[in-house]
C-alpha positions in Angstrom: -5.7 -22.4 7.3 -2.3 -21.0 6.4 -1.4 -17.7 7.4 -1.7 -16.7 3.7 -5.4 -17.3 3.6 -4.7 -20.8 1.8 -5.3 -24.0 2.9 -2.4 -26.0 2.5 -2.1 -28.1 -0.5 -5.3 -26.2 -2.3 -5.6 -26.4 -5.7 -7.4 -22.8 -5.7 -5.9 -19.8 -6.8 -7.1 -16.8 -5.4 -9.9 -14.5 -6.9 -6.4 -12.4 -8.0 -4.4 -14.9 -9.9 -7.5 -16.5 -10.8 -8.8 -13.2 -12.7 -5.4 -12.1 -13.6 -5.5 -15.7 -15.4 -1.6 -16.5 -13.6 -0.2 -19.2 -10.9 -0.9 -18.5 -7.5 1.9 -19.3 -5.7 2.1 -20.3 -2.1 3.6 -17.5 -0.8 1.2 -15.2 -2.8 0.6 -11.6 -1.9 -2.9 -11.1 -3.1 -4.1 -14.6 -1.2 -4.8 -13.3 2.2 -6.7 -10.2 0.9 -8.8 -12.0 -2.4 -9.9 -15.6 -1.2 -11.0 -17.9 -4.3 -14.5 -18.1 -2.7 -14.9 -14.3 -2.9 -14.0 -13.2 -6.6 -16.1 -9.8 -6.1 -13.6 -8.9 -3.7 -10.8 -8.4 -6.4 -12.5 -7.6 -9.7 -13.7 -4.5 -7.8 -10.0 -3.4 -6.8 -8.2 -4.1 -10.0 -11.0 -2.3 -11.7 -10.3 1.1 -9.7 -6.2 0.6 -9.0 -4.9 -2.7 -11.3 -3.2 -5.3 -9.8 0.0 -3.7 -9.9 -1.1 -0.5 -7.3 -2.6 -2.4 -4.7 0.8 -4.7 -4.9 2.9 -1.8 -4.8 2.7 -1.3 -0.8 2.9 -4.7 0.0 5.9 -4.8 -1.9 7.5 -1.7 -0.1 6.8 -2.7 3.3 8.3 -6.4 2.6 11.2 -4.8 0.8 10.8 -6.5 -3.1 12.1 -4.3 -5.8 11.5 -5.6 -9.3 10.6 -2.6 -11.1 11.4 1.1 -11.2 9.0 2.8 -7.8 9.9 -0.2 -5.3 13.7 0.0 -7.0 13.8 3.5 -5.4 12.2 3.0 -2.6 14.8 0.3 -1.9 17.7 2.8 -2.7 16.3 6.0 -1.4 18.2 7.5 1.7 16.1 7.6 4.5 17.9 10.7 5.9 15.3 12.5 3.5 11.3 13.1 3.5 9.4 10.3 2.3 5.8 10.1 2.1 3.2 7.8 0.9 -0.8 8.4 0.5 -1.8 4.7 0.1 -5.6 4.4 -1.6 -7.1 0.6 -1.2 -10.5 -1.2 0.1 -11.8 -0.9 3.6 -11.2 -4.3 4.1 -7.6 -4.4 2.9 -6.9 -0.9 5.1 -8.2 -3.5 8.0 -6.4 -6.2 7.1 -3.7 -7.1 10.0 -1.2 -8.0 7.0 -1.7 -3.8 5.9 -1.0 -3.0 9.6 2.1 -5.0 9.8 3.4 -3.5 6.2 2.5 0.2 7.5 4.9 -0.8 10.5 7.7 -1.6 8.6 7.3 1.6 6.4 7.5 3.5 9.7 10.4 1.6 11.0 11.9 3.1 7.7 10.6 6.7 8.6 8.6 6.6 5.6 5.9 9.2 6.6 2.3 7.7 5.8 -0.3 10.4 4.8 -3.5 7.8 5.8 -6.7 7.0 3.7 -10.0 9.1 4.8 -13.5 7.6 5.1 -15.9 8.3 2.2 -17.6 6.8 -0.5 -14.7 4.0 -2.3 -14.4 3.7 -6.2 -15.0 -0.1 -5.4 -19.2 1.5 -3.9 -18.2 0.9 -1.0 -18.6 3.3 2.0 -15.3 3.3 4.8 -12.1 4.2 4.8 -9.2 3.7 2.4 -10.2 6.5 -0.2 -6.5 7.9 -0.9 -6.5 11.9 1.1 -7.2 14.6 -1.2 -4.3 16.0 -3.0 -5.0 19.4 -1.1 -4.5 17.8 1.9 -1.4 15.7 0.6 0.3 18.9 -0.4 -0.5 20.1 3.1 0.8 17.9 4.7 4.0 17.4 2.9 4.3 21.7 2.8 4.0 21.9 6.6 6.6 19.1 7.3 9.3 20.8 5.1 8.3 24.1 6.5 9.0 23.4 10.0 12.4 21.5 8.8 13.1 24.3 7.6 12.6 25.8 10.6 14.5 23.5 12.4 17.6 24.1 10.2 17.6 27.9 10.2 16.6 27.9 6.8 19.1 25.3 5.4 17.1 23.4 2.7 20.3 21.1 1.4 19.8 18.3 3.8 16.2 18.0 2.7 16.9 16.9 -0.7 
């Protein structure tokens, strides 16, 4: 098996392009999370976040831009808070392809606000709910407050 969760030479597209009725390329995205065999897998997903949230980090953390959010993630200075809450299935949030894309948004100093346990969208029970918005705003309110700090109260070089 390929490290993309297809055999080589396979016929198959995954449950995703197979749902989302498009080719499933070889070097497909979706492939090592949504095997053809499990079709569950997927329709569950893309009926809480769509195909195009669950692509979104995958596409930050490998550094594709081909629409306006990965675009400015691509050009956004790095000097500057950036933070991401990302939401997905337990088994993606396990997935050692999510663990190497969370490393390369660290490596960026993207700041990661991580998913909490509770009951999914998807029924499921585990971790990858996205954190509350309260805590969110916590989080990003504390950071900035203690730059603050840091600065003696210069704000310009947050922003």
């Amino acid at each position: 098996m390929k490290e993309s969760g297809r055999k080589q030479g396979a016929p198959s597209p995954c449950a995703a392009c197979k749902l989302l009725r498009r080719r499933c390329a070889e070097d497909c995205v979706f492939a090592p999370y949504f095997p053809a065999d499990e079709p569950q897998k997927f329709a569950n997903v893309h009926k809480v976040f769509g195909a195009s949230n669950v692509n979104k980090m995958l596409q930050i953390g490998g550094g594709l831009c081909d629409n306006l959010l990965t675009c400015i993630v691509r050009a956004w200075d790095y000097s500057k808070p950036f933070f991401v809450a990302p939401a997905m299935n337990t088994l993606m949030w396990n997935n050692p392809f999510t663990e190497r894309h969370i490393m390369s948004i660290d490596e960026l100093g993207i700041s990661l606000i991580p998913p909490v346990t509770k009951r999914l969208a998807c029924g499921d029970y585990g971790n990858g709910a996205m954190a509350e918005p309260s805590l969110i705003y916590s989080t990003v309110r504390l950071f900035l407050e203690s730059k603050i700090q840091q600065d003696g109260g210069n704000t310009e070089q947050l922003f």
